[in-house]
C-alpha positions in Angstrom: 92.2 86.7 137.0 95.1 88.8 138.1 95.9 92.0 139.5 97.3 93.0 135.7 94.5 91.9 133.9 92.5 93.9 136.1 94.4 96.9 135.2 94.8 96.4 131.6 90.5 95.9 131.3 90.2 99.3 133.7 92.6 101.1 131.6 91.5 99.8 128.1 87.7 100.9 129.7 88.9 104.6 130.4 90.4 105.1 127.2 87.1 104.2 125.7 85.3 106.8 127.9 87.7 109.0 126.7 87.5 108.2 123.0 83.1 108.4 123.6 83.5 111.7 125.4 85.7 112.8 122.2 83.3 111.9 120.0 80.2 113.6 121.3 82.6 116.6 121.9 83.3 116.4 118.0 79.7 116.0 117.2 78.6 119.1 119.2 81.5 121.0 117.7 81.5 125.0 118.4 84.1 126.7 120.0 84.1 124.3 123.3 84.6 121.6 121.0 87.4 123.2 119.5 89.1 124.2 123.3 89.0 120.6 124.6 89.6 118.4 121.3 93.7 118.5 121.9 92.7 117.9 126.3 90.7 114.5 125.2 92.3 113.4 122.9 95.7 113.6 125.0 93.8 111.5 127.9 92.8 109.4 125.1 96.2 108.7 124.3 97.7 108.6 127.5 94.9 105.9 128.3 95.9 103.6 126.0 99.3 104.2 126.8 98.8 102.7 129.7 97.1 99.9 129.0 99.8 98.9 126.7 102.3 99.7 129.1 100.4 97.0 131.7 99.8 94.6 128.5 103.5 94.5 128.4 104.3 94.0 132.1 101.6 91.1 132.5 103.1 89.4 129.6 106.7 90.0 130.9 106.0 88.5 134.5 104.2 85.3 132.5 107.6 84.5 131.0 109.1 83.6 135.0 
């Protein structure tokens, strides 16, 4: 297993923690709910983000 795929799995991992934390936020709702709704779901985003982003360079250095 390489160094990327290591990445890609830890990154893919925290975006689901961030997409579970979203949903329990969501199904607490109130006003804290509504405060940190746009905060996780931007982590959420920028998780996955990320992963694609390593998805892409492990698949790039496969080609050499």
């Amino acid at each position: 297993m390489s160094f990327m795929t290591v990445f890609v799995l830890i990154a893919a991992l925290f975006a689901a923690i961030s997409l579970f934390n979203g949903v329990v936020s969501m199904a607490h709702g109130g006003a804290p709910d509504q405060e940190s709704s746009h905060w996780l779901m931007l982590k959420r985003v920028g998780w996955q983000g990320l992963a694609l982003l390593f998805m892409v360079l492990a698949l790039l250095s496969n080609l050499q």
